[in-house]
N, C-alpha and C positions, 0 to 999 in steps of 0.2 A: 483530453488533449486532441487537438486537430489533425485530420492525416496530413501527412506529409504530400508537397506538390508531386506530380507526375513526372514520370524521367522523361517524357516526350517534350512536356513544359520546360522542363531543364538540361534538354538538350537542345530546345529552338533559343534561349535565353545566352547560353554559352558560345552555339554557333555564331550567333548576331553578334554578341563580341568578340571572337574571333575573327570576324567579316571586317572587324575596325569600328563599329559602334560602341561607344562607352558604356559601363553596366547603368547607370544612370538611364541611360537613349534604351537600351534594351529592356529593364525595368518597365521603362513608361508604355511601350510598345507590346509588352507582354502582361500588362495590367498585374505586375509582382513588385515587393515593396524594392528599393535600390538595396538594402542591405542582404535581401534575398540572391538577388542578381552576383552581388559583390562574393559574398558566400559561396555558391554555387560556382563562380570563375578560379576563383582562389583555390578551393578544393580541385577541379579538375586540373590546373594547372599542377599542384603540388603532389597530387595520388593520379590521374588519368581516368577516375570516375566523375560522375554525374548520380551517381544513385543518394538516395536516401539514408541517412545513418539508423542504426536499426533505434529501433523506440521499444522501451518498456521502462521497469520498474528499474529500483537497486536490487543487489543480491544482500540476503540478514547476514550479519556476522554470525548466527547463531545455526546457518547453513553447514558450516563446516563441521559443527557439536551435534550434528542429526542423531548419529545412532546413539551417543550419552544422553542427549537429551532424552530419546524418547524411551530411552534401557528405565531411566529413573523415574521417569510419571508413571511406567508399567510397575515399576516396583514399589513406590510408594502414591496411589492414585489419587491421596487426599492432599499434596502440599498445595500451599498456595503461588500465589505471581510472585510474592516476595521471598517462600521459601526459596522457589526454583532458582531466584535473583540472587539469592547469599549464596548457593552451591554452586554459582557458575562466578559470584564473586572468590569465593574460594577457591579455584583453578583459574585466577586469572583474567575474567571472559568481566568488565564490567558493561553492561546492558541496561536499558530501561525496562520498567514494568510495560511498557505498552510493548518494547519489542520482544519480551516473552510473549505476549496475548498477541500476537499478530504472528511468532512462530506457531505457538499453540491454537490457535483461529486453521492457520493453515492445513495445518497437518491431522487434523477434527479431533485435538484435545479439548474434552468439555470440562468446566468446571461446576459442578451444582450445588445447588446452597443445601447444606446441614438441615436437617430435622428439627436440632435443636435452637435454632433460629427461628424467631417470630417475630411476626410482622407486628407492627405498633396499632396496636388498638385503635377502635374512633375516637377521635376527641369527646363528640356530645352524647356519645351511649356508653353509659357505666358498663353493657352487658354485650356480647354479639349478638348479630342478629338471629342467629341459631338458638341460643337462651331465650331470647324474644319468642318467636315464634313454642317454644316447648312449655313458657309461660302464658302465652296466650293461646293455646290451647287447652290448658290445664284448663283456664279460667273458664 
């Protein structure tokens, strides 16, 4: 996202219409788009600022459930995105899986894959390359 104009910018911009030039004429004359201009006049007229509205992110619904949230991955360290999804569906809290992993991203909950989990073979070698190698040196 792009920063935000300068309050100097948008304080030359306001004054100009204030002085009687149209935000359109003051626009063209401060090289800023007319709806810029428009924006900026309107706000100061209706709050007495010129500043920049502040920028960032949203806040997670899942902000509010910080210390549940993280009481229960300490206490149970192997659930997964979905378990965590049914126990906060059961009090209530519906969420998506991604907005658990972007609370859990946040906060450096990791998740790592099981032992018992294996990765799928090569397709064109009946054996790993590890067998290869322990047979071709046999040989």
């Amino acid at each position: 996202m792009p920063k935000p104009y300068s309050r100097d910018l948008r304080e030359r911009v306001v004054r100009a219409v204030e002085a009687g030039a149209s935000c359109h004429e003051a626009a063209a004359v401060f090289e800023v788009s007319p709806s810029s201009a428009i924006r900026w006049v309107a706000r100061w007229r209706r709050s007495g600022s010129m500043a920049a509205k502040p920028m960032g992110g949203k806040r997670s619904p899942l902000d509010a459930h910080k210390p549940w949230l993280l009481e229960l991955v300490a206490a149970e360290p192997d659930l997964t995105l979905e378990e965590i999804r049914s126990r906060l569906r059961a009090r209530g809290i519906v969420v998506s899986a991604s907005s658990v992993w972007r609370f859990c991203d946040r906060h450096g909950l990791t998740f790592k894959k099981k032992p018992a989990r294996h990765r799928a073979g090569p397709r064109r070698r009946p054996h790993s390359s590890r067998q290869l190698e322990t047979t071709a040196a046999a040989a």
